[in-house]
mmCIF file of the N, C-alpha and C atoms, coordinates in Angstrom:
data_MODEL
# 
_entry.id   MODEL 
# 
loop_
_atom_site.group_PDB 
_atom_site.id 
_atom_site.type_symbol 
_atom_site.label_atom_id 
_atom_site.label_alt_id 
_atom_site.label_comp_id 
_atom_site.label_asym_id 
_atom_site.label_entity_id 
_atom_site.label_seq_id 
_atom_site.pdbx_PDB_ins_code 
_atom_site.Cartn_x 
_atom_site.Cartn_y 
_atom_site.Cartn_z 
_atom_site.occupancy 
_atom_site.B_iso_or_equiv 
_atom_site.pdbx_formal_charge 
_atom_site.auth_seq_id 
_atom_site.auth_comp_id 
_atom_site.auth_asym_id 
_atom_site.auth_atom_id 
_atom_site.pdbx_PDB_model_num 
ATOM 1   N N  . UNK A 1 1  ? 96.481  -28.936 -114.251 1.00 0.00 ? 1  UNK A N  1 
ATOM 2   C CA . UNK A 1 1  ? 95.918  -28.817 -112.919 1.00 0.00 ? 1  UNK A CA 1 
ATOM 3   C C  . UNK A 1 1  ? 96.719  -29.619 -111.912 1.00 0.00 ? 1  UNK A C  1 
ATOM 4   N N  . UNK A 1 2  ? 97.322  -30.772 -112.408 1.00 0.00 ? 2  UNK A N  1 
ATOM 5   C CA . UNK A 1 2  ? 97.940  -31.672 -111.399 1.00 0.00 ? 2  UNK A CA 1 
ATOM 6   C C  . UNK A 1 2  ? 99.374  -31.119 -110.742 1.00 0.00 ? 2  UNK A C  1 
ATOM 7   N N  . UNK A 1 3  ? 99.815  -30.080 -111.793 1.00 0.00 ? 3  UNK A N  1 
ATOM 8   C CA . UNK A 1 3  ? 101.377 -29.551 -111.403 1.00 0.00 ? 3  UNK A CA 1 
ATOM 9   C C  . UNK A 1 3  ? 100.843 -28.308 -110.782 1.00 0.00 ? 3  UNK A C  1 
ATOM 10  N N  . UNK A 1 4  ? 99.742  -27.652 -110.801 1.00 0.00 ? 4  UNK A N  1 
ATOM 11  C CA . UNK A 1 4  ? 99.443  -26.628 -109.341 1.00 0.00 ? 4  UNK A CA 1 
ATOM 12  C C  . UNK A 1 4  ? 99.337  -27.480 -107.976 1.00 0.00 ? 4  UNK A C  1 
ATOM 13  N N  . UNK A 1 5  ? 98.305  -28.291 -108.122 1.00 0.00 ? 5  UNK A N  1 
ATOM 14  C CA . UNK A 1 5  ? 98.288  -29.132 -106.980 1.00 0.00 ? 5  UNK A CA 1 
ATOM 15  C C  . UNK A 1 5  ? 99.950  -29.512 -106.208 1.00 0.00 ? 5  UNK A C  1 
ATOM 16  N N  . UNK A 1 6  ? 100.720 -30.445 -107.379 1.00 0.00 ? 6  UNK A N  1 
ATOM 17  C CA . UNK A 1 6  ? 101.744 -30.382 -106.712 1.00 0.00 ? 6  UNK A CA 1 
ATOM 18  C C  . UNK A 1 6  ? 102.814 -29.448 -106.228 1.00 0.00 ? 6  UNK A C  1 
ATOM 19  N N  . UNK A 1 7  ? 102.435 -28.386 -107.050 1.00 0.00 ? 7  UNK A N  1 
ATOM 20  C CA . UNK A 1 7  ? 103.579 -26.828 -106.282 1.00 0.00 ? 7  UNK A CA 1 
ATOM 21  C C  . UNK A 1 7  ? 103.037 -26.762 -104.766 1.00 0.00 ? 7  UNK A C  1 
ATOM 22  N N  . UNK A 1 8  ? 101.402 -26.828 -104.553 1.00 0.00 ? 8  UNK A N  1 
ATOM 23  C CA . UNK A 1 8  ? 101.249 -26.008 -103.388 1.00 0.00 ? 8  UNK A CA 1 
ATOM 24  C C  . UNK A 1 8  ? 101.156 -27.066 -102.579 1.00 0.00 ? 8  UNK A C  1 
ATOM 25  N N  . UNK A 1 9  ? 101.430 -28.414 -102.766 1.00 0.00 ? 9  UNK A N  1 
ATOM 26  C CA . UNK A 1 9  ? 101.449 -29.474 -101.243 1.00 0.00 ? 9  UNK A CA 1 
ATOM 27  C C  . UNK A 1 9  ? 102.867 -29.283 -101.500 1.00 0.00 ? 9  UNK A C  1 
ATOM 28  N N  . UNK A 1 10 ? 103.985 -28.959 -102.514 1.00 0.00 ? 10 UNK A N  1 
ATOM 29  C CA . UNK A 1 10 ? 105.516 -29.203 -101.987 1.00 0.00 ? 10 UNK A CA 1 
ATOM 30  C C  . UNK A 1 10 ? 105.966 -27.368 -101.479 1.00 0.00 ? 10 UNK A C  1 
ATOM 31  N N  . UNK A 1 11 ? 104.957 -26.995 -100.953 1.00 0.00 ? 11 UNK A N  1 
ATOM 32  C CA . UNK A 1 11 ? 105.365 -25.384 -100.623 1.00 0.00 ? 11 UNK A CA 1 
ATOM 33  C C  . UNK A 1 11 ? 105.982 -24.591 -101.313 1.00 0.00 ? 11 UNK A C  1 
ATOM 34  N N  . UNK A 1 12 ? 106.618 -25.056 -102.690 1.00 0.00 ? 12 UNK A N  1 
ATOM 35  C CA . UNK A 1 12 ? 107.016 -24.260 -103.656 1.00 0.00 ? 12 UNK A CA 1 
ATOM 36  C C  . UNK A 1 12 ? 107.024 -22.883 -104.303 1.00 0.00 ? 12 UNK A C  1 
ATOM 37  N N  . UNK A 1 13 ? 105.435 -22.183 -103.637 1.00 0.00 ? 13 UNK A N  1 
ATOM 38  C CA . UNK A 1 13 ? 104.504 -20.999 -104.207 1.00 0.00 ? 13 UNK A CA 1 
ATOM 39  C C  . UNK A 1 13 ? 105.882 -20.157 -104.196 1.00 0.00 ? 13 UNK A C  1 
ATOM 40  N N  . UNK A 1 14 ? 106.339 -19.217 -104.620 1.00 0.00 ? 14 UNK A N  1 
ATOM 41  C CA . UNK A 1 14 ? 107.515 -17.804 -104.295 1.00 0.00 ? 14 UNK A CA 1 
ATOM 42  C C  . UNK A 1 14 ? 106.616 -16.705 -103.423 1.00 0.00 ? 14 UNK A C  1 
ATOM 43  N N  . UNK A 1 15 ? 105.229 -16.910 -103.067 1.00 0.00 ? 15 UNK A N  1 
ATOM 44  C CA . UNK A 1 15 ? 104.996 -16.174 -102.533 1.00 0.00 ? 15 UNK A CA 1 
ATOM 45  C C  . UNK A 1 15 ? 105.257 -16.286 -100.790 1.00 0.00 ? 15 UNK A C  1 
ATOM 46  N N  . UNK A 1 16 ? 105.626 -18.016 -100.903 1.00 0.00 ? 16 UNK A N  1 
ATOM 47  C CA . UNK A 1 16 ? 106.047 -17.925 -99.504  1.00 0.00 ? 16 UNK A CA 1 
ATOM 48  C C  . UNK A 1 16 ? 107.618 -17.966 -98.690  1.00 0.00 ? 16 UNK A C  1 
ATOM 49  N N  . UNK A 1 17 ? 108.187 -17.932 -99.365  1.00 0.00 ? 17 UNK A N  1 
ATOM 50  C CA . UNK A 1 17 ? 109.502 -17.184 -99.055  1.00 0.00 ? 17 UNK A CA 1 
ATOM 51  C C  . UNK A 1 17 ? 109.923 -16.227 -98.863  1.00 0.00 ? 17 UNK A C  1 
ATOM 52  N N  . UNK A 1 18 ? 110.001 -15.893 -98.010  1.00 0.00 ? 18 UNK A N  1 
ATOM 53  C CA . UNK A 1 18 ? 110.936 -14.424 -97.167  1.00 0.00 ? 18 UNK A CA 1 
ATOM 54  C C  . UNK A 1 18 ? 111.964 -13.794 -98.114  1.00 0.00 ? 18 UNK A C  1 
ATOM 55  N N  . UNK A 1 19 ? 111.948 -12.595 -98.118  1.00 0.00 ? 19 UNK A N  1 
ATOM 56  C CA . UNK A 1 19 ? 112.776 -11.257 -98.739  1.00 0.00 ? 19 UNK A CA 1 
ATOM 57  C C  . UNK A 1 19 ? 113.529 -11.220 -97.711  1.00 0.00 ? 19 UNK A C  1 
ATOM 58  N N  . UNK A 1 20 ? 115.128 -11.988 -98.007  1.00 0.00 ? 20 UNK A N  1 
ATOM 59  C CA . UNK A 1 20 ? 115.862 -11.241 -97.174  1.00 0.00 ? 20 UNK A CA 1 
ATOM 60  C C  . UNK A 1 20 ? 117.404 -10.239 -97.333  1.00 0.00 ? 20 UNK A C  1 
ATOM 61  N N  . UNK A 1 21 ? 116.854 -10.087 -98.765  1.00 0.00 ? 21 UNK A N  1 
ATOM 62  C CA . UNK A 1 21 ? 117.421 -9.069  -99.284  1.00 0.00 ? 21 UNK A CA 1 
ATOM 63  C C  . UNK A 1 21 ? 116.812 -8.049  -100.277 1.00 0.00 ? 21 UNK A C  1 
ATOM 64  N N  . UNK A 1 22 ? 117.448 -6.729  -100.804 1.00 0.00 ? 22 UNK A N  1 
ATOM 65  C CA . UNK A 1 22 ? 116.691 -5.425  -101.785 1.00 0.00 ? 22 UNK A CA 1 
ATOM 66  C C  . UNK A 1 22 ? 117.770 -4.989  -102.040 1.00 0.00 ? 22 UNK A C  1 
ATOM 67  N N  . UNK A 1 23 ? 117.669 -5.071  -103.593 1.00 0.00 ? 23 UNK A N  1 
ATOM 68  C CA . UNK A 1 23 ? 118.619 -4.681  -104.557 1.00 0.00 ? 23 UNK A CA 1 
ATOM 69  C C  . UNK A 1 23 ? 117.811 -3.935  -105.212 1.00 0.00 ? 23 UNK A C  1 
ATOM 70  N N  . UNK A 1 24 ? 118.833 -2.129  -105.382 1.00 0.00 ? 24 UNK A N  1 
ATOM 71  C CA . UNK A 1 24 ? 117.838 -1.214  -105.630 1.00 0.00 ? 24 UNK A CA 1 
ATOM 72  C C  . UNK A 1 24 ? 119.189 -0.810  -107.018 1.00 0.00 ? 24 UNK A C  1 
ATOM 73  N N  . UNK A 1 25 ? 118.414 -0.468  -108.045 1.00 0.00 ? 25 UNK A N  1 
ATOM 74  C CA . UNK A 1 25 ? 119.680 -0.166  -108.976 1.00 0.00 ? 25 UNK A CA 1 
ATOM 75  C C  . UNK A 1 25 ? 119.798 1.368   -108.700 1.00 0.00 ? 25 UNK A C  1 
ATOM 76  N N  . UNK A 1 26 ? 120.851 1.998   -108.939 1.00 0.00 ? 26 UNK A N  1 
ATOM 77  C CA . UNK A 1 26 ? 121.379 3.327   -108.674 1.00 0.00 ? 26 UNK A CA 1 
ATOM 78  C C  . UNK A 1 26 ? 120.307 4.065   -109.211 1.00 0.00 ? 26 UNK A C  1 
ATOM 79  N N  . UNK A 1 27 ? 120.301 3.682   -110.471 1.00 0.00 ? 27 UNK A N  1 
ATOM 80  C CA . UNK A 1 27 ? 119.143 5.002   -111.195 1.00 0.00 ? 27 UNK A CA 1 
ATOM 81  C C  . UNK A 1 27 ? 118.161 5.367   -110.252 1.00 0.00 ? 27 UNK A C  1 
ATOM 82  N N  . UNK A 1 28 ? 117.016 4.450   -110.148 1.00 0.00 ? 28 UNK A N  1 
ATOM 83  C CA . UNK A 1 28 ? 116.424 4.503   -109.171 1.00 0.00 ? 28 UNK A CA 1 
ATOM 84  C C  . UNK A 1 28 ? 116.543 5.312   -108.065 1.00 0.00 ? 28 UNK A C  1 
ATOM 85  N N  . UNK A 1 29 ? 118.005 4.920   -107.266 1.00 0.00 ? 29 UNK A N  1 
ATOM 86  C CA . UNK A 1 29 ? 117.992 6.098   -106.152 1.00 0.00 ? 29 UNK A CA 1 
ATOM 87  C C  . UNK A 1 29 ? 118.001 7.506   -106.621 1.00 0.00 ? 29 UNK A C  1 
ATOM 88  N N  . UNK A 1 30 ? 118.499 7.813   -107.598 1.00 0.00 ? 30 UNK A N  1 
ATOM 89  C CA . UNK A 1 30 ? 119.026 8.974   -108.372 1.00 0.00 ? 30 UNK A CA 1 
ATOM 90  C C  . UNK A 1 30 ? 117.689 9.918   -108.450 1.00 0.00 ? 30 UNK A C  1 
ATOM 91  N N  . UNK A 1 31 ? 117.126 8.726   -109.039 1.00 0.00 ? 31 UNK A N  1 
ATOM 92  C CA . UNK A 1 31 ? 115.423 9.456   -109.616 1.00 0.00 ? 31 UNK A CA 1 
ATOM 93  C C  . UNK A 1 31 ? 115.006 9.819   -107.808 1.00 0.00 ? 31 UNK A C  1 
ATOM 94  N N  . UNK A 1 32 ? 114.829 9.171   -106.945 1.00 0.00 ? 32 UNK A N  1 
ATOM 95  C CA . UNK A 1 32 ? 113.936 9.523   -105.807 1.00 0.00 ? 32 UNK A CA 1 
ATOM 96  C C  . UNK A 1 32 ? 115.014 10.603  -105.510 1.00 0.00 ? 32 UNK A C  1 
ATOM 97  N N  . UNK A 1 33 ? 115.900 10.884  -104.913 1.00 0.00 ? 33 UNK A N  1 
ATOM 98  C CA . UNK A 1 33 ? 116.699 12.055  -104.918 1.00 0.00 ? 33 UNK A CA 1 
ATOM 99  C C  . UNK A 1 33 ? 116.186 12.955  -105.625 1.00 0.00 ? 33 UNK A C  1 
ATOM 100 N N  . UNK A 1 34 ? 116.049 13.063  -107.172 1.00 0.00 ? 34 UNK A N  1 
ATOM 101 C CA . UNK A 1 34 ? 115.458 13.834  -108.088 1.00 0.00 ? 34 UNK A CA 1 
ATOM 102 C C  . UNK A 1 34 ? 114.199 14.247  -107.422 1.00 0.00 ? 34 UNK A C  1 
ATOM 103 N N  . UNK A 1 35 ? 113.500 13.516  -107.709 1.00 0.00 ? 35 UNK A N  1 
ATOM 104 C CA . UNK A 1 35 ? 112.184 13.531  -107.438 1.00 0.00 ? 35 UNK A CA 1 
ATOM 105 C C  . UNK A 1 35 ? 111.862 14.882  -106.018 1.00 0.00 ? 35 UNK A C  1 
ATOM 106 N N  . UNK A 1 36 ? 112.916 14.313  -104.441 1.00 0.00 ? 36 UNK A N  1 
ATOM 107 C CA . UNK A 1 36 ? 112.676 14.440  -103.855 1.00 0.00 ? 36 UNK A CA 1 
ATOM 108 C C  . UNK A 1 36 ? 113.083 16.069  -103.960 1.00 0.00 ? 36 UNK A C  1 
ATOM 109 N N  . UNK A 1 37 ? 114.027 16.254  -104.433 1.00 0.00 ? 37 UNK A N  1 
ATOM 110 C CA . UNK A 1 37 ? 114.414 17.692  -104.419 1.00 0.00 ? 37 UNK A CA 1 
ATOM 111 C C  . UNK A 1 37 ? 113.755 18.522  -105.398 1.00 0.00 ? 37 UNK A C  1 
ATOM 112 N N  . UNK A 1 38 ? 112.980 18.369  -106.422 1.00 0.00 ? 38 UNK A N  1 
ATOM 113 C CA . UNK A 1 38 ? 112.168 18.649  -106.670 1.00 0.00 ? 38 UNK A CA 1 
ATOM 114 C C  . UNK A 1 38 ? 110.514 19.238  -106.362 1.00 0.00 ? 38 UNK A C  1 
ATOM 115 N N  . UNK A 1 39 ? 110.147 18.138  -105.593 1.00 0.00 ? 39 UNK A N  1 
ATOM 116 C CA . UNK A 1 39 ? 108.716 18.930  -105.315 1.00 0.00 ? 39 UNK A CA 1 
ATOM 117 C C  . UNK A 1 39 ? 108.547 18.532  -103.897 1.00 0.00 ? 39 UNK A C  1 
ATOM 118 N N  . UNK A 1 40 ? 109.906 17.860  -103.230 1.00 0.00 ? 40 UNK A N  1 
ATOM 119 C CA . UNK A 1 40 ? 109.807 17.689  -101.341 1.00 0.00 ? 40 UNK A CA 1 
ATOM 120 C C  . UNK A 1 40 ? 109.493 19.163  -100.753 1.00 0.00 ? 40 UNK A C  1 
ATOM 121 N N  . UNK A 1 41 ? 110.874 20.107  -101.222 1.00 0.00 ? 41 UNK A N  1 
ATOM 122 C CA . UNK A 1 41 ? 110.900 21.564  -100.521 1.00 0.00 ? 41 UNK A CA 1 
ATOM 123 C C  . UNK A 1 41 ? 110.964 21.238  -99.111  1.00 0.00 ? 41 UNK A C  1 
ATOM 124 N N  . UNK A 1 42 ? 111.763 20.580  -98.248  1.00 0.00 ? 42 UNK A N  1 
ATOM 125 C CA . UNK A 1 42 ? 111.835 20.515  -96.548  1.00 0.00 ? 42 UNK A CA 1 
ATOM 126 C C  . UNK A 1 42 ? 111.282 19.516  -96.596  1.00 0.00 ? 42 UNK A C  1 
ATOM 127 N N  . UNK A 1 43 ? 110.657 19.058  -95.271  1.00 0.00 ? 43 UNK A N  1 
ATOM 128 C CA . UNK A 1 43 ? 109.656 17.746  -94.960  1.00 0.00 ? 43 UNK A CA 1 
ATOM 129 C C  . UNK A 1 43 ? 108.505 17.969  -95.625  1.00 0.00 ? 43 UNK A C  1 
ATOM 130 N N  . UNK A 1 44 ? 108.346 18.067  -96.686  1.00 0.00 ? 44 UNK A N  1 
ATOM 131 C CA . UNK A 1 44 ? 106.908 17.584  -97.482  1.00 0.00 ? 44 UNK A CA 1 
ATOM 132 C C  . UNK A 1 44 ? 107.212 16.244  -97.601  1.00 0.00 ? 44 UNK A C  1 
ATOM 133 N N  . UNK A 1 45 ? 106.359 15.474  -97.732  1.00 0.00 ? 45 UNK A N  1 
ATOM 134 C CA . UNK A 1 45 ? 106.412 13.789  -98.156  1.00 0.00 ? 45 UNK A CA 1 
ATOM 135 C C  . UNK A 1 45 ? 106.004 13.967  -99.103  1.00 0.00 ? 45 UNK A C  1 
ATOM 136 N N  . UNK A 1 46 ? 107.382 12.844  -100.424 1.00 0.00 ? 46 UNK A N  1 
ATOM 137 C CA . UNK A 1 46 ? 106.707 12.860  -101.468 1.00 0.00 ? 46 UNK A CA 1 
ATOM 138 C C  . UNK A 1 46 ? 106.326 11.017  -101.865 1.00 0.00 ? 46 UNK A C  1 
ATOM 139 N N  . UNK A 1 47 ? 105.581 11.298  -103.131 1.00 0.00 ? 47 UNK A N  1 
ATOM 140 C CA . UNK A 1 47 ? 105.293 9.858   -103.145 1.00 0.00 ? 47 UNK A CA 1 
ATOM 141 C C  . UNK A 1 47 ? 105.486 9.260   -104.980 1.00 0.00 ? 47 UNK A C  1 
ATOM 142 N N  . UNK A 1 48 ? 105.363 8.158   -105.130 1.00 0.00 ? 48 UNK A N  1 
ATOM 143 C CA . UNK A 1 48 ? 105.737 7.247   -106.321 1.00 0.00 ? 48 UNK A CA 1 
ATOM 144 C C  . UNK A 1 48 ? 105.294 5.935   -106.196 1.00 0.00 ? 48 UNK A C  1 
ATOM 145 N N  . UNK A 1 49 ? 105.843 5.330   -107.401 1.00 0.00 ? 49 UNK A N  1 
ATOM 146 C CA . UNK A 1 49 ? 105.921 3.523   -107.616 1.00 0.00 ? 49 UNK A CA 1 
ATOM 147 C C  . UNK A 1 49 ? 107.316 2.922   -107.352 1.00 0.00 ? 49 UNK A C  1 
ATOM 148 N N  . UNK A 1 50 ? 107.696 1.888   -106.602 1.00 0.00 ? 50 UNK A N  1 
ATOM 149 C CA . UNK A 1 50 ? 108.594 1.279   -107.225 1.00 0.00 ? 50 UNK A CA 1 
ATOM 150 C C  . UNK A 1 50 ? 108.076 0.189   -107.770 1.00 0.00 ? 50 UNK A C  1 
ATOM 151 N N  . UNK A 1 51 ? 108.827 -0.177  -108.725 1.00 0.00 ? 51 UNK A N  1 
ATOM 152 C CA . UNK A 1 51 ? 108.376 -1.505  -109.621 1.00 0.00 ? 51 UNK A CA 1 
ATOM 153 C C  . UNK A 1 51 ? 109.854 -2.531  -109.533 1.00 0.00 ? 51 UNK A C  1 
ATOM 154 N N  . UNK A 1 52 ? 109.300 -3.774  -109.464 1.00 0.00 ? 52 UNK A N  1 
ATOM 155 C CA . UNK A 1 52 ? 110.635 -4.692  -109.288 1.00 0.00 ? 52 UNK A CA 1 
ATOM 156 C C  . UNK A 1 52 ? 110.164 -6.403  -109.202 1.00 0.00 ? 52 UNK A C  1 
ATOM 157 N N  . UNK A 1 53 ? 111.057 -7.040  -108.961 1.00 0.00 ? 53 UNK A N  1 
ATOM 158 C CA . UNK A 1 53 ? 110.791 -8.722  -108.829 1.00 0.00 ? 53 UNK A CA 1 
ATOM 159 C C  . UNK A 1 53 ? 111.243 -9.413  -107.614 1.00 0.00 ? 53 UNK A C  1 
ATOM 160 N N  . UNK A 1 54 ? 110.785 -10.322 -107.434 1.00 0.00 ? 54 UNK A N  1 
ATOM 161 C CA . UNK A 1 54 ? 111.638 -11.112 -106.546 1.00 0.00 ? 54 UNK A CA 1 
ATOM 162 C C  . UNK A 1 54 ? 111.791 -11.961 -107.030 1.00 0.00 ? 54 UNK A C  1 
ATOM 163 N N  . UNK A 1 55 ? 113.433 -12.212 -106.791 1.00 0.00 ? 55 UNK A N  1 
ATOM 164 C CA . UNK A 1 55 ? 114.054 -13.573 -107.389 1.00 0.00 ? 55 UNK A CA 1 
ATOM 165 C C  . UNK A 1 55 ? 114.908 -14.128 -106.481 1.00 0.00 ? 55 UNK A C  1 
ATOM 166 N N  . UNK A 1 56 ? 114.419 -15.654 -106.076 1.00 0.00 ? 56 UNK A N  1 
ATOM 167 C CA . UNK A 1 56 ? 114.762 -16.313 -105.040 1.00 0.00 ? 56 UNK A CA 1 
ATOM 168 C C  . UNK A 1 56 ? 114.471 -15.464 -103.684 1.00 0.00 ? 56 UNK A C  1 
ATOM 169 N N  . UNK A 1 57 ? 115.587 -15.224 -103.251 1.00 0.00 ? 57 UNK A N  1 
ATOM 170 C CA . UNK A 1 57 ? 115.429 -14.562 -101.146 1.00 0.00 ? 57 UNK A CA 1 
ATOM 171 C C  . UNK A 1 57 ? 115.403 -13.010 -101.589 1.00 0.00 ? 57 UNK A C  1 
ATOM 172 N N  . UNK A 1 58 ? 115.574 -12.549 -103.079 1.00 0.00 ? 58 UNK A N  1 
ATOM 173 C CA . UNK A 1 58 ? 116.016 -10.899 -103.131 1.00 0.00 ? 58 UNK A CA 1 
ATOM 174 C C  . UNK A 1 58 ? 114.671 -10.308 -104.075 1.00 0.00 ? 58 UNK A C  1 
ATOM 175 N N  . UNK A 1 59 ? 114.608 -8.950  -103.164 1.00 0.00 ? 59 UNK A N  1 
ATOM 176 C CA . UNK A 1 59 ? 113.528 -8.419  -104.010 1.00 0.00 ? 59 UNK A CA 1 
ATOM 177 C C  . UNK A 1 59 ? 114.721 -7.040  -104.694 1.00 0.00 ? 59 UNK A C  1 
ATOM 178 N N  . UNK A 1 60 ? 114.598 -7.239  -105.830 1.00 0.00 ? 60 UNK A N  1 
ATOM 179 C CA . UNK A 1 60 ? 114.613 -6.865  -107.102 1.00 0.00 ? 60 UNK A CA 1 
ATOM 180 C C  . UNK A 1 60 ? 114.411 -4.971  -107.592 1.00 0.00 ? 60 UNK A C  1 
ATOM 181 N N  . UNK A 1 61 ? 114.840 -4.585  -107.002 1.00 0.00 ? 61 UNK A N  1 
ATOM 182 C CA . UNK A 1 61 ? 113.728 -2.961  -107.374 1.00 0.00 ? 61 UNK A CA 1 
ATOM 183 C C  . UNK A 1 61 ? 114.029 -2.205  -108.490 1.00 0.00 ? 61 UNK A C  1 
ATOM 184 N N  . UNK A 1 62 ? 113.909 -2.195  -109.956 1.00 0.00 ? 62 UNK A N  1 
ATOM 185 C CA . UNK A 1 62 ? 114.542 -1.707  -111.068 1.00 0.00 ? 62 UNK A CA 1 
ATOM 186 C C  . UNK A 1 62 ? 114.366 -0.283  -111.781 1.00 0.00 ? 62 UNK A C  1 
ATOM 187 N N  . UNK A 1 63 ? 113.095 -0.065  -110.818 1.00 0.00 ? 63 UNK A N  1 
ATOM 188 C CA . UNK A 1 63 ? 112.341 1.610   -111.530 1.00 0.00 ? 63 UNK A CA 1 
ATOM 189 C C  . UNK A 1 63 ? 111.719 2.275   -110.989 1.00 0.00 ? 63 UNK A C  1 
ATOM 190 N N  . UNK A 1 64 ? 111.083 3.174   -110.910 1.00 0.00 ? 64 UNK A N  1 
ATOM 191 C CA . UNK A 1 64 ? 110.308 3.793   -110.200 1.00 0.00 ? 64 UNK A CA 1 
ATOM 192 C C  . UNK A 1 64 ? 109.863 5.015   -111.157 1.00 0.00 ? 64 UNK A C  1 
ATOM 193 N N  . UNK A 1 65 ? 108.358 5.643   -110.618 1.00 0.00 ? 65 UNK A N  1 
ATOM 194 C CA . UNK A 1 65 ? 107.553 6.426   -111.097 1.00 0.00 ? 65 UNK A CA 1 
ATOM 195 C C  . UNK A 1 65 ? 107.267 7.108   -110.011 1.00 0.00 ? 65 UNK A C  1 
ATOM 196 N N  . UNK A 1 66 ? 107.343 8.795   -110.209 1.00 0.00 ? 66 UNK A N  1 
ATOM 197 C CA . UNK A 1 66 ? 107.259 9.644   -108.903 1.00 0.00 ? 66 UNK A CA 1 
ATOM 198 C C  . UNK A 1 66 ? 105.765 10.288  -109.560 1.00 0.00 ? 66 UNK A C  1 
ATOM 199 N N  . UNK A 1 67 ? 104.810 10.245  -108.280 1.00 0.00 ? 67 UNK A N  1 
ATOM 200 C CA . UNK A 1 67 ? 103.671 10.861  -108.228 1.00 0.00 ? 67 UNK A CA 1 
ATOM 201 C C  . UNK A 1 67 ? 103.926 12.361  -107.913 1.00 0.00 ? 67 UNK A C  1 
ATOM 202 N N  . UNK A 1 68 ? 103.216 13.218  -109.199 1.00 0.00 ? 68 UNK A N  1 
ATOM 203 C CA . UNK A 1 68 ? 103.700 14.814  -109.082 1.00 0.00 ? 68 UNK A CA 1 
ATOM 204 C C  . UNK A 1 68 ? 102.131 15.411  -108.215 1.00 0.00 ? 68 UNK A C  1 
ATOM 205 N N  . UNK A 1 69 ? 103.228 16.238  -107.304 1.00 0.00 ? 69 UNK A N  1 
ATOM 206 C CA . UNK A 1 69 ? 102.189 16.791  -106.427 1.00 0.00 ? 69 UNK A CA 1 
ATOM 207 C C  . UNK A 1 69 ? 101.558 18.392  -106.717 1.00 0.00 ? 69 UNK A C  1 
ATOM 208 N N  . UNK A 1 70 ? 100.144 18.537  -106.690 1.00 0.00 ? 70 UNK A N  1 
ATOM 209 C CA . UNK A 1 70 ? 99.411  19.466  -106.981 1.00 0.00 ? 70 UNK A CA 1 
ATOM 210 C C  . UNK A 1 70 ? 98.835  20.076  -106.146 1.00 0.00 ? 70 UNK A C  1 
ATOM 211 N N  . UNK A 1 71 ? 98.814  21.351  -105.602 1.00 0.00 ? 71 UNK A N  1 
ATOM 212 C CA . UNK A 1 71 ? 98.110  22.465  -104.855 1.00 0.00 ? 71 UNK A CA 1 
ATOM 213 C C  . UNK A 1 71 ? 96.499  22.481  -105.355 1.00 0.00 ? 71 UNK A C  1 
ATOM 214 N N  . UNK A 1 72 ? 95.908  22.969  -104.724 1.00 0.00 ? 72 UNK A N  1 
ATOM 215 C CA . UNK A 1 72 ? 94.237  23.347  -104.893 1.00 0.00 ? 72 UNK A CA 1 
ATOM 216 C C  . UNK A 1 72 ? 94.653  25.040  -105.908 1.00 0.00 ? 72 UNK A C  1 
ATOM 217 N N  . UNK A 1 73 ? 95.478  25.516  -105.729 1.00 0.00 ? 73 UNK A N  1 
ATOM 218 C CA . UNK A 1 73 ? 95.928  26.978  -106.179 1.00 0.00 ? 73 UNK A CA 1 
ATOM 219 C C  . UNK A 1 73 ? 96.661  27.304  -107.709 1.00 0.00 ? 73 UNK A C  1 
ATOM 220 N N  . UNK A 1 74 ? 96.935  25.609  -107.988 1.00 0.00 ? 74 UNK A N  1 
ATOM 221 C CA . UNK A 1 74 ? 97.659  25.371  -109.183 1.00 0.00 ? 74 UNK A CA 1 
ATOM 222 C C  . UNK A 1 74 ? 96.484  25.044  -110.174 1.00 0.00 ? 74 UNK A C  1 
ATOM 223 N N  . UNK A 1 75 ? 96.687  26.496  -111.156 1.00 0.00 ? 75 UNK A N  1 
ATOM 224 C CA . UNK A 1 75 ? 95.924  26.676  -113.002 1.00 0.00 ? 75 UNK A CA 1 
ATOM 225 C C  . UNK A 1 75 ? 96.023  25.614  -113.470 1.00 0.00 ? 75 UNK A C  1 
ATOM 226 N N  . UNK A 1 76 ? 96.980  25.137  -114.089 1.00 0.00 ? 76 UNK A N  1 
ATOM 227 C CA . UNK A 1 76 ? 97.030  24.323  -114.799 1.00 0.00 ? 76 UNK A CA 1 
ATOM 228 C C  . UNK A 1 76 ? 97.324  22.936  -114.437 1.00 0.00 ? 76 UNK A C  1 
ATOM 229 N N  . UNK A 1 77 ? 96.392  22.602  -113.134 1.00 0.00 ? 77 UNK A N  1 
ATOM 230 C CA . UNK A 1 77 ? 96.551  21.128  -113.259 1.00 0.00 ? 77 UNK A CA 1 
ATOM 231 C C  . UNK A 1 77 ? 95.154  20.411  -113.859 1.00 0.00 ? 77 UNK A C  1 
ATOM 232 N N  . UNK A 1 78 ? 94.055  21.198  -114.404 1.00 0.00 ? 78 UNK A N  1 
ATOM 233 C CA . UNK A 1 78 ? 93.515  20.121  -115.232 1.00 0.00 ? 78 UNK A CA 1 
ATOM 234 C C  . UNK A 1 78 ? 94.269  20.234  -116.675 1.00 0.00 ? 78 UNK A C  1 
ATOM 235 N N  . UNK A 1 79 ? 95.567  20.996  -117.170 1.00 0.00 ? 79 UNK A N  1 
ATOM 236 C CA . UNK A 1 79 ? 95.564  20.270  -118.442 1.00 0.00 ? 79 UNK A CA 1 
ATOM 237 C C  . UNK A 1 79 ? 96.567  19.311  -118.497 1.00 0.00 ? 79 UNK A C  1 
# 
């Protein structure tokens, strides 16, 4: 308990330091590209996760998960 106390009177938390950088690994872009040409079709907005860290001033972005989009008209989206 005494070394929380002392992180948050020496401001230490990582939650309070500024991102002032994003490092995105290629794959990643690759996949949203993918993704996007896939089920965008023109300006549809599509959507996903990125998942990643911050370490020190840089946030981290290593993966991502694309949310697949479904019509009211599409059979088989309850299986």
């Amino acid at each position: 308990m005494a070394s929380r106390k002392e992180s948050a009177a020496s401001g230490s938390n990582p939650m309070d330091s500024p991102v002032k950088q994003i490092q995105i690994d290629g794959l990643v872009v690759l996949k949203i590209i993918k993704h996007y040409q896939e089920e965008g079709q023109g300006s549809e907005v599509v959507q996903g996760v990125l998942l990643g860290l911050v370490v020190e001033d840089r946030l981290e972005i290593t993966n991502c998960f694309p949310f697949p989009q479904h019509t009211e008209d599409d059979v088989d989206f309850d299986e």
